[in-house]
VOLO-403780 format. One record per residue (C-alpha): residue in three letters; x, y, z; residue number from 1. Coordinates in steps of 0.001 Angstrom, whole numbers, plus 500000, padded with zeros to 6 digits. Example, Ala and Ser with C-alpha at 12.3 -4.5 7.8 and 13.67 -1.06 7.14 Angstrom:
<recs>
> ALA  512300  495500  507800  1;
> SER  513670  498940  507140  2;
</recs>
This chain:
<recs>
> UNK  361143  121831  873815  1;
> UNK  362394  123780  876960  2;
> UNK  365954  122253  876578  3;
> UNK  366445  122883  873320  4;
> UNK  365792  126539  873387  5;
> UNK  367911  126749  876202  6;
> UNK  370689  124694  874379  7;
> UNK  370313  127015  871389  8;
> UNK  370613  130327  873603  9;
> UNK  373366  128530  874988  10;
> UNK  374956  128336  872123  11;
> UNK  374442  131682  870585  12;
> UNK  375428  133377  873575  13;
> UNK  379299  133740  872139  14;
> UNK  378327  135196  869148  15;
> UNK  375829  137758  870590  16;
> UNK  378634  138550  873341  17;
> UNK  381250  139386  870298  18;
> UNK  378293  141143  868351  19;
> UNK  377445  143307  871692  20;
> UNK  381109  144944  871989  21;
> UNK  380616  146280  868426  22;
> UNK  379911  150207  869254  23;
> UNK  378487  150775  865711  24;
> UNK  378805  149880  861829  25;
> UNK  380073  152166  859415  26;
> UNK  377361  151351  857189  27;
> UNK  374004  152652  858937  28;
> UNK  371658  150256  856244  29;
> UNK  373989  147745  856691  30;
> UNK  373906  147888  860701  31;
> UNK  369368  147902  860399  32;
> UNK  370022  144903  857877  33;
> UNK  372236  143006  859868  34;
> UNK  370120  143969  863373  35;
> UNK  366348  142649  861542  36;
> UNK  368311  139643  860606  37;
> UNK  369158  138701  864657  38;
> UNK  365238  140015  865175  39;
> UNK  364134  137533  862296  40;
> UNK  365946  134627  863544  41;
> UNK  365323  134924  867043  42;
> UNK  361537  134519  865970  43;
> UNK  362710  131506  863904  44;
> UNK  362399  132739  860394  45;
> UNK  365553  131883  858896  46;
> UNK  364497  132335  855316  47;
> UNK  363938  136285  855814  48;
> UNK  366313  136508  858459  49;
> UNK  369532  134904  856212  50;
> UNK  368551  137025  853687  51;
> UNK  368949  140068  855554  52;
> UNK  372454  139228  856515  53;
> UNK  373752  138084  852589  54;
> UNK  372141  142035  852156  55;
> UNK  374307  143415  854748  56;
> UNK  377149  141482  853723  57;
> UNK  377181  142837  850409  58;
> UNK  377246  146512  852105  59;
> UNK  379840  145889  854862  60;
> UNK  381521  143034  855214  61;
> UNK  382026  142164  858888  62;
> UNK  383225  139090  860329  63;
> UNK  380064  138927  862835  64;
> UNK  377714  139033  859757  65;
> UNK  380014  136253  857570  66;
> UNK  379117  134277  860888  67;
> UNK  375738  134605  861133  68;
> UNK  375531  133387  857358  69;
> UNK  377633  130344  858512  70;
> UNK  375141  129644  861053  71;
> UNK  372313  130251  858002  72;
> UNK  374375  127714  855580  73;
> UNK  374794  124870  858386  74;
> UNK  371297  125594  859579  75;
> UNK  370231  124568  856325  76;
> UNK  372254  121513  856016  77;
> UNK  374669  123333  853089  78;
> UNK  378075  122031  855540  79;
> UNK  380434  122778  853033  80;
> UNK  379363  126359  852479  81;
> UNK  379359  126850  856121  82;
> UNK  382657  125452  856737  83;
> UNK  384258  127934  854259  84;
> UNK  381922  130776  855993  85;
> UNK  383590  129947  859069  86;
> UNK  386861  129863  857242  87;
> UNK  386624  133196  855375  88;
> UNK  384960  134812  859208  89;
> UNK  388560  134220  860152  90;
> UNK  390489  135992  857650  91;
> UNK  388132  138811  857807  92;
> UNK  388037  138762  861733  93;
> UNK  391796  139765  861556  94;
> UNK  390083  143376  860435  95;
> UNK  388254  143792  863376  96;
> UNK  388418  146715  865546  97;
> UNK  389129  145943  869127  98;
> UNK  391116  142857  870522  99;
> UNK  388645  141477  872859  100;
> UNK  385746  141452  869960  101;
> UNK  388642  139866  867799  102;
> UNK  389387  136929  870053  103;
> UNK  385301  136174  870863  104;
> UNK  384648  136120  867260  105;
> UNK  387708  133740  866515  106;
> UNK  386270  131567  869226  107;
> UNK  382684  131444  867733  108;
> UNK  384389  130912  864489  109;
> UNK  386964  128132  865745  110;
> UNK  383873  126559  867377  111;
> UNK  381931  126183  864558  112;
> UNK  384641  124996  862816  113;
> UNK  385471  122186  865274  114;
> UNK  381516  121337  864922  115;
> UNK  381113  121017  861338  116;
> UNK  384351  119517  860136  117;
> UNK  383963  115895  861583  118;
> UNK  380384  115940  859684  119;
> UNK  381709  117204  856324  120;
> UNK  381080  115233  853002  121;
> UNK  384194  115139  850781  122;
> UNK  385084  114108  847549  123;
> UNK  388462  112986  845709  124;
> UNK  388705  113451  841877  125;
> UNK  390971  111394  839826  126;
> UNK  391885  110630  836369  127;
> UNK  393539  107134  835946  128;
> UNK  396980  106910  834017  129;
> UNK  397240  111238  834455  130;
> UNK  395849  113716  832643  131;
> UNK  395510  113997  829036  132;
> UNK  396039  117467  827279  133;
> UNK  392671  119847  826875  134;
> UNK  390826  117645  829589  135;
> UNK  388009  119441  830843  136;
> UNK  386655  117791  833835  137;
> UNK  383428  119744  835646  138;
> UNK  381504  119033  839030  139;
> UNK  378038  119975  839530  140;
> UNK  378342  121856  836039  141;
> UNK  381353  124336  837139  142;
> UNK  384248  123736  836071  143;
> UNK  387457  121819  838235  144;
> UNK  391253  123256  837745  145;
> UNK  393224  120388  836794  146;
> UNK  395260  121268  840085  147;
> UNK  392756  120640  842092  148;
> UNK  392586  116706  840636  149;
> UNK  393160  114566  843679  150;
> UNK  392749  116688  845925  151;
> UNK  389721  116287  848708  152;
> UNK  387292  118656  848704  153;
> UNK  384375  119407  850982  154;
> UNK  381068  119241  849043  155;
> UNK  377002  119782  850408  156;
> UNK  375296  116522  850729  157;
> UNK  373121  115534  847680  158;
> UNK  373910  113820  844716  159;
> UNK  377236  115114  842849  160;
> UNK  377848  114716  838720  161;
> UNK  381441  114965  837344  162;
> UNK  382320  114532  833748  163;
> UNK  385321  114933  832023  164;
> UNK  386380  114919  828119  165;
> UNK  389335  115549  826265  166;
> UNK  389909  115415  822845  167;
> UNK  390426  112165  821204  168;
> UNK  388222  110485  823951  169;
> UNK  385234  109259  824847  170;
> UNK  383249  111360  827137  171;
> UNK  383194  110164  831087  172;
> UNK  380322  110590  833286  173;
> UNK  379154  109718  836636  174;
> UNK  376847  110696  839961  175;
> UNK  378034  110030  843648  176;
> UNK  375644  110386  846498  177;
> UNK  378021  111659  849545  178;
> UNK  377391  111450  853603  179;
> UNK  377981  113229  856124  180;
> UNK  381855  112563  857470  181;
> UNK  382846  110526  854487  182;
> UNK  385335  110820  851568  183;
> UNK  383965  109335  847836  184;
> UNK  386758  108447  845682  185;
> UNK  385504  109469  842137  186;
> UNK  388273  107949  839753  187;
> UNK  388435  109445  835994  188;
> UNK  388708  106536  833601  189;
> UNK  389181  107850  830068  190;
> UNK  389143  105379  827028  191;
> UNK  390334  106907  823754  192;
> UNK  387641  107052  820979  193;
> UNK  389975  103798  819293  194;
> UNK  389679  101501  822437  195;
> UNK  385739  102792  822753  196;
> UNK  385341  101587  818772  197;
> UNK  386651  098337  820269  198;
> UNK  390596  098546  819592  199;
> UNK  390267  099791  815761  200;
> UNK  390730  102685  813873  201;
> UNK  388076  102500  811446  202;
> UNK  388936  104998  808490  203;
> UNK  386190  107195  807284  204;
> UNK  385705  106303  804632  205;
> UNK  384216  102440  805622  206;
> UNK  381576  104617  807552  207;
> UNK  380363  106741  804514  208;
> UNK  380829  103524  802455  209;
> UNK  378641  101717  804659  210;
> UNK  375997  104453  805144  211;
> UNK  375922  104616  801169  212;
> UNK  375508  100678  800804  213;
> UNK  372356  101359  803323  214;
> UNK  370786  104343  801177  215;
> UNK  371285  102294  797920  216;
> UNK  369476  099027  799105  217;
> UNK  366927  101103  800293  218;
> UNK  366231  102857  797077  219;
> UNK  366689  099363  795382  220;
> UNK  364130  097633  797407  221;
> UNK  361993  100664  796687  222;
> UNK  361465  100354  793065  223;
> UNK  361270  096664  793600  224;
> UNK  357733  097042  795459  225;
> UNK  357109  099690  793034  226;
> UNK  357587  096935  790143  227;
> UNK  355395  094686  792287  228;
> UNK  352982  096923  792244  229;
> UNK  352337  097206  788255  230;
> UNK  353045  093648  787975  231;
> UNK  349776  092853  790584  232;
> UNK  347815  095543  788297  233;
> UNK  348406  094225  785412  234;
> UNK  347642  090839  786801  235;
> UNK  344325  092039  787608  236;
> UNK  343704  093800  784244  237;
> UNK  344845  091433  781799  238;
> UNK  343212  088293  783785  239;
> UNK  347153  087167  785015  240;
> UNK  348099  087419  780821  241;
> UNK  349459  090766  779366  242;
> UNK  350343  089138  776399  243;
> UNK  346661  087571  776046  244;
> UNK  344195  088452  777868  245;
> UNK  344468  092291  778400  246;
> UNK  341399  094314  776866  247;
> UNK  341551  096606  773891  248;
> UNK  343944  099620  774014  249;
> UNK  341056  101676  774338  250;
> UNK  340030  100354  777396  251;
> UNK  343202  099797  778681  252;
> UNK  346958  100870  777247  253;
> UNK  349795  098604  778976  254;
> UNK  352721  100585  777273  255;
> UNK  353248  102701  780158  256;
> UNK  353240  100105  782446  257;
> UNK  355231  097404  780877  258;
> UNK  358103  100513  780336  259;
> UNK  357550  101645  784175  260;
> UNK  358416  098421  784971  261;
> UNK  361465  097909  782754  262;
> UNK  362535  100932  784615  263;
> UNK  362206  099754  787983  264;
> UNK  363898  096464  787151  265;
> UNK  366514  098266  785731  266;
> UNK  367312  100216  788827  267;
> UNK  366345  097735  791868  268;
> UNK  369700  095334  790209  269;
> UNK  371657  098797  789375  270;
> UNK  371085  099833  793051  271;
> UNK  371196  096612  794570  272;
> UNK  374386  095535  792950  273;
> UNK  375870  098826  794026  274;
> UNK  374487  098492  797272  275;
> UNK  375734  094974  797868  276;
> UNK  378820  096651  796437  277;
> UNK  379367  099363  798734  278;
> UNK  378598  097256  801564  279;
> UNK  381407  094853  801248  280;
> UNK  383549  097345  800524  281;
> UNK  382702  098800  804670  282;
> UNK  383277  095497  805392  283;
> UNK  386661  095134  804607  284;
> UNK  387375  098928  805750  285;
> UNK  386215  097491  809138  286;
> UNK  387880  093861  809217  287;
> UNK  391391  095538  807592  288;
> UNK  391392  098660  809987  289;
> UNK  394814  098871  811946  290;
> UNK  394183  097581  815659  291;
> UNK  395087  100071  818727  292;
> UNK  395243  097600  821520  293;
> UNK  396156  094291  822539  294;
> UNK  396312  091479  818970  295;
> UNK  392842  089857  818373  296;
> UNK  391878  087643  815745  297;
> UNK  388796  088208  813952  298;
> UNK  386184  086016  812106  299;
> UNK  384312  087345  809578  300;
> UNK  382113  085830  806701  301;
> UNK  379840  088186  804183  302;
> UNK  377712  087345  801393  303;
> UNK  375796  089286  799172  304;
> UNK  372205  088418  797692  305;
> UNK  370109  089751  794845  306;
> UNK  366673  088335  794901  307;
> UNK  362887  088938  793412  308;
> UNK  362018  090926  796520  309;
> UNK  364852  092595  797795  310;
> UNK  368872  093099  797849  311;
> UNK  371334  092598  800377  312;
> UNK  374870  091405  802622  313;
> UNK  374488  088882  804883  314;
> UNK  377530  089449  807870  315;
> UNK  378251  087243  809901  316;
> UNK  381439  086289  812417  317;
> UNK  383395  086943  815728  318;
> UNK  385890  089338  816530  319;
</recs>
């Protein structure tokens, strides 16, 4: 435990050398902000402490308190963050009042840099075969410029999602786990919405033919169990003989019944034979569609069916 306090005071010793030649901030909260954070972290609370100096950040930004917040990000294993800390500490160091101060804190700041950089995850984005027009790729949920596609890019460790879409394609998706000092090639494979149908462009209208052939069986085989029904009532009634053995009409009236069912008869073949109908007619939307990709031949045998129970295609095939 001895050593590594001494290895940390060690280490800090730079910084608070730089921080020492610093006569006074222009910004008096900013300067009591900045000075509880060093107070805070010296009694190892870095959750206060780091907060103190993002607060006097935001009222006077200084190089000494960008690295401090460096320190914060790699402290809590956020590398990339506090390898562009270090980076921006640079560019603001170069407004620094006094030469001597300038050149310790570009020394804490180079350090740091030469510390984190051999550790830092990185990622590659890619789209295969270039970049389609309106592609929208995002990482983590924030959006990427397209420039930025192939370029490496330092990320925090953790899992990291990119997607991509464009239109006329199917949406891409994927997560990457990264480690420390390694790059994750993430490569952007976009199939267009034909190729992801499986080569075809199926028209419209064999969809909405299709869904219509469904919706018309279904009412068909509907009123069939409907017509079921009365016939099992009936049976029950009239001893398994309407014509015969059905009681008086003033126990029991089978007009009604015997025209209910004409009715659902009537519709379960209307709506079955339409059904049947508008199936077939996907089917050949489907088999006949115009092929995007490389020539296949396909296989494909349908037959319809009307029966006591029920109405249907039967499909079957290869493509």
């Amino acid at each position: 435990m001895l050593v590594a306090c001494l290895g940390a005071s060690i280490a800090l010793a730079p910084l608070r050398a730089a921080e020492a030649q610093s006569a006074s901030v222009p910004d008096p909260a900013a300067a009591a902000l900045f000075q509880a954070g060093r107070d805070l972290l010296d009694r190892g609370n870095w959750k206060e402490g780091c907060a103190k100096f993002e607060a006097s950040m935001i009222l006077y930004p200084a190089a000494s308190t960008l690295l401090n917040i460096a320190r914060c990000y790699e402290h809590e294993g956020k590398l990339a963050l506090a390898w562009s800390a270090y980076q921006r500490a640079i560019v603001l160091n170069r407004e620094t009042q006094g030469e001597e101060r300038k050149r310790a804190l570009e020394d804490v700041a180079q350090k740091g840099l030469a510390k984190i950089e051999p550790r830092l995850p990185r990622i590659k984005i890619a789209v295969s075969g270039g970049a389609p027009a309106g592609l929208r790729v995002t990482h983590n949920g924030k959006d990427v410029p397209v420039a930025m596609l192939g370029t490496v890019i330092p990320v925090d460790l953790g899992p990291q999602s990119i997607s991509a879409d464009a239109p006329g394609y199917e949406p891409f998706a994927k997560t990457v786990d990264v480690t420390e000092g390694k790059v994750v090639d993430v490569a952007i494979a976009l199939r267009t919405d034909e190729e992801a149908a499986g080569g075809r462009r199926i028209p419209i209208w064999a969809w909405a033919a299709g869904g219509a052939g469904i919706a018309l069986l279904a009412g068909a085989a509907a009123f069939r169990i409907d017509q079921a029904y009365v016939e099992g009532k009936q049976a029950g009634i009239c001893d398994g003989d309407v014509t015969k053995h059905c009681p008086s009409e003033a126990v029991y009236d089978p007009a009604d019944d015997n025209a209910r069912k004409n009715r659902d008869s009537g519709l379960f073949i209307g709506l079955g034979i339409g059904g049947v109908a508008a199936l077939s007619a996907a089917v050949v939307g489907i088999v006949m569609a115009p092929k995007t990709g490389a020539s296949r031949t396909a296989k494909l045998t349908t037959w319809p069916w009307v029966g006591p129970d029920g109405a249907g295609a039967g499909i079957g095939g290869r493509f």
